[in-house]
N, C-alpha and C positions, 0 to 999 in steps of 0.2 A: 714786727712793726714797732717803729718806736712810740709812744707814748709821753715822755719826755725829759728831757736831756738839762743837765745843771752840772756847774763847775762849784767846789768848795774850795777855797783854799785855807791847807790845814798847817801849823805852823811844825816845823821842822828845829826842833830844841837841838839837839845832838848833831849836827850837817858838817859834814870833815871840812877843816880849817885850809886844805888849800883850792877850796871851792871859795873863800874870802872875797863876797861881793856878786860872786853868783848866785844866781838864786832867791835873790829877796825880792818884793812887793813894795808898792808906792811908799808903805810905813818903814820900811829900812830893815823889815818883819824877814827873818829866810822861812820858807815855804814852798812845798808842795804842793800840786794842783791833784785834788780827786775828781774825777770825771763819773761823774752818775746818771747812767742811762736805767730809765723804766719804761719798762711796757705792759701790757696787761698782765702776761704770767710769771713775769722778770724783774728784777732789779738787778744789775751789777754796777759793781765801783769799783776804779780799775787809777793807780796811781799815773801821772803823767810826770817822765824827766823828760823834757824838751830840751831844745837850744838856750843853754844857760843867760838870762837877761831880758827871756821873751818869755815872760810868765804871764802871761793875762790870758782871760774866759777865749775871744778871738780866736788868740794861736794858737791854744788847744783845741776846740773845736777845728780847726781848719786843718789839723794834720790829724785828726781821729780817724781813727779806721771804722767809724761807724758809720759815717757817709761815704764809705768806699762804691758801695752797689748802688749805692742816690748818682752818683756822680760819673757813671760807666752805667747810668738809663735802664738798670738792672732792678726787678722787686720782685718779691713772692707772686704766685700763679694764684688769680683768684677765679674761680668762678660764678657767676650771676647771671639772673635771668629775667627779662623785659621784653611784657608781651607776648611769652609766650617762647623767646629764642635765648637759649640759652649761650652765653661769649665766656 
C-alpha cells in the first residue's frame, strides 16, 4: 500500500554532452527525476530517464510502474469483518 509518493529533482553535474539540451528543467538546470515512494514498512527511490524534454512530477508519475495494479483494478487481498461476516 502506498503511503506516499514525491518527485525530487536532483541536479545531474556530469550528463554526456551529446544529450546538449536534453534533460534540463524550467531553470536551463540538467537534471534527473528521483521518484520516492513510502509506505509503512518501505521507502524506495528509484531514478527516472524518461522521454528526453518531458521532465516534469506529471510525466513521471504517469509512466511509474507503481500505478500499474491501480490502473488494471488490481490490490492486495484484505480481509474484514462487519457485523459479524467476515468479506
Amino acid at each position: 500500500m502506498i503511503g506516499s509518493i514525491d518527485c525530487m529533482h536532483w541536479q545531474w553535474k556530469n550528463y554526456p554532452t551529446a544529450w546538449q539540451g536534453d534533460y534540463g528543467n524550467r531553470k536551463g538546470q540538467k537534471s534527473i527525476i528521483l521518484e520516492a515512494v513510502a509506505g509503512l514498512y518501505t521507502w524506495v527511490w528509484h531514478a527516472f530517464f524518461g522521454v528526453a524534454g518531458s521532465q516534469n512530477d506529471l510525466n513521471v508519475l504517469g509512466q511509474s510502474p507503481v500505478f500499474n495494479d491501480v490502473l488494471r483494478g488490481q490490490g492486495p487481498n484484505v480481509t474484514y469483518q462487519v457485523n459479524n461476516t467476515v468479506y
